[in-house]
C-alpha positions in Angstrom: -200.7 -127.5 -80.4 -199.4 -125.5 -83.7 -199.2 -122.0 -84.0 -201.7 -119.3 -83.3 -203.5 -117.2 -86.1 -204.2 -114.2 -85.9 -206.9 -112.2 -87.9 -207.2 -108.5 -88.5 -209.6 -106.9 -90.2 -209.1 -103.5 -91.4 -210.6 -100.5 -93.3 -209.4 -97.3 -93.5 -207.8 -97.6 -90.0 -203.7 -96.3 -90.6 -204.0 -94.2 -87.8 -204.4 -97.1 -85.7 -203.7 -100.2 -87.2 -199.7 -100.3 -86.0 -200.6 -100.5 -82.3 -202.5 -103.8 -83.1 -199.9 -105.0 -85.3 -196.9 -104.4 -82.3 -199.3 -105.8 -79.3 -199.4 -109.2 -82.0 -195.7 -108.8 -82.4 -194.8 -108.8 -78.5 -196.2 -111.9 -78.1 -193.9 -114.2 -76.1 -193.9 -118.1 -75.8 -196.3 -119.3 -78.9 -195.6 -119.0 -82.9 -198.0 -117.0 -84.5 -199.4 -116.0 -88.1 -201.4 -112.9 -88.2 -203.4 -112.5 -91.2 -204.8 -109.0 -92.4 -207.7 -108.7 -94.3 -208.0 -105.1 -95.4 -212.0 -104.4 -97.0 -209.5 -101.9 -99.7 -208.7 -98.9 -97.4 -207.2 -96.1 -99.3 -206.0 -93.8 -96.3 -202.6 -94.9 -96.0 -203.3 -98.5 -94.3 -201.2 -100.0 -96.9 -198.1 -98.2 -96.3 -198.0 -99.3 -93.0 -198.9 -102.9 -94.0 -196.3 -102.4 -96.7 -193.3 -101.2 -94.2 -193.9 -103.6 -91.8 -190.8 -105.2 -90.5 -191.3 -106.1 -86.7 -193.1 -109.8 -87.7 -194.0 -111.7 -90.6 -197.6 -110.6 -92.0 -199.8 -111.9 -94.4 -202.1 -109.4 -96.1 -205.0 -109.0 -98.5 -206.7 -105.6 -99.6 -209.9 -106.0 -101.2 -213.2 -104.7 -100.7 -215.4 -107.6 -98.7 -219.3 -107.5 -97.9 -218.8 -106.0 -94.2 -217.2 -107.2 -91.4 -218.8 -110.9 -90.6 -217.5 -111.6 -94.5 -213.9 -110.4 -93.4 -213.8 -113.0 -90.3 -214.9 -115.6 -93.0 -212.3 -114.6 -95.5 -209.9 -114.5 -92.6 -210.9 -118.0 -91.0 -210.2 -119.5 -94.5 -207.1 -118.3 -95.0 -206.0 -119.6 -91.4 -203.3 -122.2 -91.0 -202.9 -122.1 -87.4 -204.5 -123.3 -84.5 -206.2 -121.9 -82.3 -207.4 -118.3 -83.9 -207.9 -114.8 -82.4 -209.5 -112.2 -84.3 -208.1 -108.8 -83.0 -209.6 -105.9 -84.8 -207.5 -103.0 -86.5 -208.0 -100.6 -83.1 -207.5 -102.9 -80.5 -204.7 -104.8 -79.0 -203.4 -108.0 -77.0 -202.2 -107.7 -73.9 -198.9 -109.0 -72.6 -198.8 -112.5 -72.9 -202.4 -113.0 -73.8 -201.5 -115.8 -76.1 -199.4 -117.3 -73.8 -202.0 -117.9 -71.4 -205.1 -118.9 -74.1 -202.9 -121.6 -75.3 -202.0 -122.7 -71.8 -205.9 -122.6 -71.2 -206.9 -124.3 -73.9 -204.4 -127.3 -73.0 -205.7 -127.5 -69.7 -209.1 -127.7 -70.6 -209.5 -130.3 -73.7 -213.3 -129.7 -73.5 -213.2 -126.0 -74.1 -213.8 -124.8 -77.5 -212.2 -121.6 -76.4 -211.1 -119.1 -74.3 -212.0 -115.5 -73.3 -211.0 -113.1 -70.6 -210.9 -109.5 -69.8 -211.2 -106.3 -71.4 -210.2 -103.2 -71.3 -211.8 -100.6 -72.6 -210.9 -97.4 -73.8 -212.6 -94.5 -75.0 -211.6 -91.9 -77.1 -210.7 -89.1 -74.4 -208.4 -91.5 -72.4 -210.8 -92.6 -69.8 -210.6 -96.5 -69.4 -213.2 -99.2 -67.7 -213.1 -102.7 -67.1 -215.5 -105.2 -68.9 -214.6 -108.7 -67.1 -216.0 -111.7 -68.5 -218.9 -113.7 -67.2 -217.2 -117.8 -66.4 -221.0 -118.8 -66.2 -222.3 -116.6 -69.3 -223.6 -119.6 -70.5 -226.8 -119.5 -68.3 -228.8 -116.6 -69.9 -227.2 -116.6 -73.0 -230.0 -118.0 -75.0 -232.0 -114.8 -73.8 -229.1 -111.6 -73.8 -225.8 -110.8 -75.2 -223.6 -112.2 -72.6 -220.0 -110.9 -71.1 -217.9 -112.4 -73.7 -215.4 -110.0 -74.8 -214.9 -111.1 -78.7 -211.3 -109.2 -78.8 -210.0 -112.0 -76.4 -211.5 -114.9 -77.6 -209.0 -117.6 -79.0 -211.2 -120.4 -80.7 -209.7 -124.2 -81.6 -210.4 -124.5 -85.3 -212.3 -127.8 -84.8 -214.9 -125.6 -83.0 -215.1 -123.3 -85.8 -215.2 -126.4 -88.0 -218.5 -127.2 -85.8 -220.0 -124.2 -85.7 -219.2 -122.6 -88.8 -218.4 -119.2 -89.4 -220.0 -115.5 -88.9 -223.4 -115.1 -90.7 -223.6 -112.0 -92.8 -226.8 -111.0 -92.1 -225.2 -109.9 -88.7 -223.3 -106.4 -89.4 -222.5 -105.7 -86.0 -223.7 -108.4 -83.1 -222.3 -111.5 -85.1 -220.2 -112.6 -82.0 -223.4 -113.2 -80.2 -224.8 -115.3 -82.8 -221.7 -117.5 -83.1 -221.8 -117.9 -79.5 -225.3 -119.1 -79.5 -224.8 -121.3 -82.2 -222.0 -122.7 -80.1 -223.9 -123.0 -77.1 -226.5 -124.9 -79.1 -224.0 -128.2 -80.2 -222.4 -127.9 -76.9 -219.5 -125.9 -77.5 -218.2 -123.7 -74.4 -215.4 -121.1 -73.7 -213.4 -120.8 -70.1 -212.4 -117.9 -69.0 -208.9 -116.6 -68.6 -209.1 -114.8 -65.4 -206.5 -112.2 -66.6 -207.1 -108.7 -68.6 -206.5 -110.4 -72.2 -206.7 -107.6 -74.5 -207.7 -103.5 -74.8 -210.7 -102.7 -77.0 -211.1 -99.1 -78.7 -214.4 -98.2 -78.5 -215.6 -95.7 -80.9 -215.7 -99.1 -83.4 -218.8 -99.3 -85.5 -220.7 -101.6 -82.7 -220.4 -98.7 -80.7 -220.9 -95.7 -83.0 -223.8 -97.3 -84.2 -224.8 -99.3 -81.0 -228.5 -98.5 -81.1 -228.5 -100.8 -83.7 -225.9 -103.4 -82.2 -228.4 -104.0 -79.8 -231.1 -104.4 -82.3 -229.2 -107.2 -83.8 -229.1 -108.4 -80.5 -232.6 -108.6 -79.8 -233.4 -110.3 -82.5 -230.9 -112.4 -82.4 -231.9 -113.9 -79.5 -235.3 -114.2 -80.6 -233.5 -116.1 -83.5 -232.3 -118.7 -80.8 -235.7 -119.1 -79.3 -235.6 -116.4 -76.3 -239.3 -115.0 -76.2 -240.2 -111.7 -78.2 -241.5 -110.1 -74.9 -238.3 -110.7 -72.9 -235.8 -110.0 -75.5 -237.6 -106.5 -76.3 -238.1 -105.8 -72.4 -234.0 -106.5 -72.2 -233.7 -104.3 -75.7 -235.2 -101.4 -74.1 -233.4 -101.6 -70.7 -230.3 -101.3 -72.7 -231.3 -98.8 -74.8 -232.3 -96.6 -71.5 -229.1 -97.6 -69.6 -226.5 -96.9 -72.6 -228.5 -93.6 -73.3 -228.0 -92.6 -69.6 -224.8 -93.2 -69.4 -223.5 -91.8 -72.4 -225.6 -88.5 -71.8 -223.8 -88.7 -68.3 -220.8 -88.6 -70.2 -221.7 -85.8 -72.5 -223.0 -83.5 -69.3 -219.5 -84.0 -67.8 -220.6 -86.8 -64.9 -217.8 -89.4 -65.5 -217.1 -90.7 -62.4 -220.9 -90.8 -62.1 -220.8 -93.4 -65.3 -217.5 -94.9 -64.0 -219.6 -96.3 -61.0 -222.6 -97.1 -63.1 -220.9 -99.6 -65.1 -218.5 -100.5 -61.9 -221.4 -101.8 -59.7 -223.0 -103.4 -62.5 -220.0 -105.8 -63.1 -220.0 -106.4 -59.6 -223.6 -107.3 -59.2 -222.4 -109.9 -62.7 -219.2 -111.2 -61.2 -218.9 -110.1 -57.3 -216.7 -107.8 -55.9 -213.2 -109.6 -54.9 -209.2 -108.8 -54.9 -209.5 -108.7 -59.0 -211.8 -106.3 -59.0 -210.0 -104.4 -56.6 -206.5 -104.6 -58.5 -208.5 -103.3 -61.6 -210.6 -100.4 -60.7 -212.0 -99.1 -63.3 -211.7 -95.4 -61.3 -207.6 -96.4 -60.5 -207.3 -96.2 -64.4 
């Protein structure tokens, strides 16, 4: 299998940016290009593109049509395979690659790999988003646990699929995963914590309307109207709770909100012990 790319996309994130950049560079046991496709940032991202010196990068800075137009620009510019797309704030973790590779190997009818998240909010706190192995079996009807930061796609199932529609500002992920669940194109999961993910992104400063994307498209896929609304609303009323839990104070109240709702997804077992959410 040849090298692994990369692709960042970037705007106006300097403060961040060099944390993705090393977690790409401390990759051990695969070759890898990383492409970085800046949408023409002007608060100092380009100095550290510029003074870069820990691994090779390969860098564009122009302005783009929003994010689903930077993976595009990035996928074409790709000479690797298989490809990651690791946004400016978040980061691999140790060996991430490694093990996708190694996944992807053992599991010639895979189109990709994802595995587990870690999330991190802006005040420190952490939680645990695992994937879903069997996300495949409601996906036609709501945004499943596929954690797009570690996804690592062969480059014949992006040549199947296609790329990420720019109608789709913020939910794109879900649509390219139902248009790959449509031909017949699946992920496995890597049963490890694959990569951190920043939240305060624009999904989730704007994730009322994240999850209007995501309501319609799974309408767009077929799911009915009255179901994918009903599930539109639940998530409204459960995101709202828990970030007004959040504002009031109530942490550890929200920690176990989301922590018994992966265990209802996944069951509790020695991995979710390991990586408690409240142990963070």
């Amino acid at each position: 299998m040849a090298g692994v790319t990369v692709i960042t996309v970037t705007f106006n994130a300097a403060q961040v940016l060099e944390g993705c950049l090393a977690s790409v560079a401390a990759q051990e046991g695969v070759e890898v290009e990383h492409l970085v496709i800046d949408g023409g940032s002007t608060d100092g991202t380009l100095d550290v593109l510029r003074n870069w010196t820990r691994h090779p990068l390969v860098w564009v800075s122009e302005p783009d049509r929003g994010i689903s137009h930077a993976f595009s620009k990035g996928l074409a510019r790709a000479t690797g395979d298989p490809i990651g797309i690791l946004n400016a704030d978040d980061r691999y973790a140790p060996g991430a690659l490694a093990r996708a590779v190694a996944a992807l190997e053992a599991h010639p009818e895979a189109g990709f790999t994802f595995g587990h998240c870690l999330h991190r909010e802006s005040d420190g706190r952490t939680w645990l988003n695992r994937g879903n192995p069997r996300y495949f079996e409601r996906m036609r009807f709501f945004m499943p646990d596929v954690n797009h930061p570690t996804m690592v796609v062969r480059r014949s199932a992006y040549d199947r699929v296609g790329g990420f529609e720019e109608r789709w500002r913020l939910a794109m992920d879900y649509d390219w995963l139902a248009r790959a669940e449509a031909i017949g194109v699946r992920g496995v999961l890597v049963n490890e914590i694959q990569a951190e993910m920043a939240m305060g992104g624009a999904s989730d400063r704007a994730w009322w309307r994240a999850y209007a994307e995501a309501r319609d498209i799974a309408i767009a896929h077929g799911a009915p109207a009255g179901l994918a609304w009903m599930d539109h609303l639940g998530r409204l009323a459960k995101s709202g709770l828990r970030r007004g839990l959040v504002a009031l104070g109530a942490t550890s109240v929200e920690r176990a909100i989301r922590l018994r709702r992966q265990r209802r997804i996944l069951g509790g077992n020695a991995f979710d012990r390991a990586h408690d959410p409240r142990s963070s």
